[in-house]
C-alpha positions as CSV (number, residue, x, y, z in Angstrom):
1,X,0.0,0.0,0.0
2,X,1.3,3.4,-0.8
3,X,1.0,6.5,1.0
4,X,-1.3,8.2,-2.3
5,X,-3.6,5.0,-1.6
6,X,-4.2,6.2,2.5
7,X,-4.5,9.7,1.3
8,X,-7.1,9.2,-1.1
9,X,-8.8,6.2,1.6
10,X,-9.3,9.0,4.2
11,X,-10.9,11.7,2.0
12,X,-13.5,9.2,0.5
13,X,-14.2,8.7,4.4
14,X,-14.8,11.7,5.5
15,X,-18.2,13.7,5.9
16,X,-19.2,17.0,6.9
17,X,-20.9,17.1,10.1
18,X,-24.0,19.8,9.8
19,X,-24.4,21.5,12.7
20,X,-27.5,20.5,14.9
21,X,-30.7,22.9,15.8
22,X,-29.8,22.8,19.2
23,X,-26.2,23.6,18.9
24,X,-27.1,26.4,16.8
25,X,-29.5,28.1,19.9
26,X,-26.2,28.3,21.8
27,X,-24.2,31.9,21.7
28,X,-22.2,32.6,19.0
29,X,-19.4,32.8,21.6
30,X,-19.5,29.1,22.1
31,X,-19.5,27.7,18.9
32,X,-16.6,26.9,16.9
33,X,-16.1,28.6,13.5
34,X,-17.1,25.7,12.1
35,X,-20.2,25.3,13.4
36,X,-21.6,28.9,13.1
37,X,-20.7,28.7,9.3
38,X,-22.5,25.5,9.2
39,X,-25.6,27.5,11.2
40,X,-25.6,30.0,9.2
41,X,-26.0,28.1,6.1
42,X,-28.4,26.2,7.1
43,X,-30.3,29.2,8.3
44,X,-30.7,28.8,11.9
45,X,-28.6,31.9,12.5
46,X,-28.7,35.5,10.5
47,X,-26.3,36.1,8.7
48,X,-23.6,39.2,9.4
49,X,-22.3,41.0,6.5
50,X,-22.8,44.1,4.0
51,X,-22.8,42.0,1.5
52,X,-26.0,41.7,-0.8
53,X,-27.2,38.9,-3.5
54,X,-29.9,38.7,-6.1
55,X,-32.5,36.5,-5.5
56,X,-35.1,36.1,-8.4
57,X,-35.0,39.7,-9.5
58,X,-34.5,42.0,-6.5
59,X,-31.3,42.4,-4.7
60,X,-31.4,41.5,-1.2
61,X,-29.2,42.8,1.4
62,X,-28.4,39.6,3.9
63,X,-27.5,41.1,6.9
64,X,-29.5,40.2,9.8
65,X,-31.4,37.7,7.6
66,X,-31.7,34.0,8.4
67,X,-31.5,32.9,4.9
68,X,-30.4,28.8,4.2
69,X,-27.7,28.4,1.0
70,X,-28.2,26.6,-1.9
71,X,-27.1,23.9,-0.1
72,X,-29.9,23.6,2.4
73,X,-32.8,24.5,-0.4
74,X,-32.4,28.4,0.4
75,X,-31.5,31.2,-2.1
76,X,-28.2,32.2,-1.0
77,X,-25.0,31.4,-2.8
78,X,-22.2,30.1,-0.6
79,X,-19.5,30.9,-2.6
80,X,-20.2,35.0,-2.6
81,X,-21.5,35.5,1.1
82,X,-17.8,36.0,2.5
């Protein structure tokens, strides 16, 4: 076995964990990076930045918003949030 062949065993293996509901009721302060970003995406927690996104056809500011990404089923794109 070669060390390419454990690499590539480990990364098939391994999941993201999505954040529970009741993790997500906890202060920010608490969680880990990790899990706010997951929180966030799934929409449990608004969202803070200046940053704004088109959904449909209006521009929507997202701060302050609990909006899920695309991920989730929600309108937000993960890649342009920040």
């Amino acid at each position: 076995m070669r060390i390419s062949d454990i690499i590539y065993e480990t990364d098939d293996s391994v999941d993201e964990a999505k954040a529970t509901r009741k993790y997500c009721l906890r202060p920010k302060k608490d969680m880990s990076a990790s899990g706010l970003s997951s929180c966030k995406a799934q929409g449990f927690v608004p969202r803070e930045t200046g940053k704004s996104q088109k959904v449909g056809s209006e521009r929507v500011k997202l701060d302050g918003k609990k909006l899920k990404s695309t991920k989730y089923g929600g309108p937000v794109s993960p890649t342009r949030t920040g």
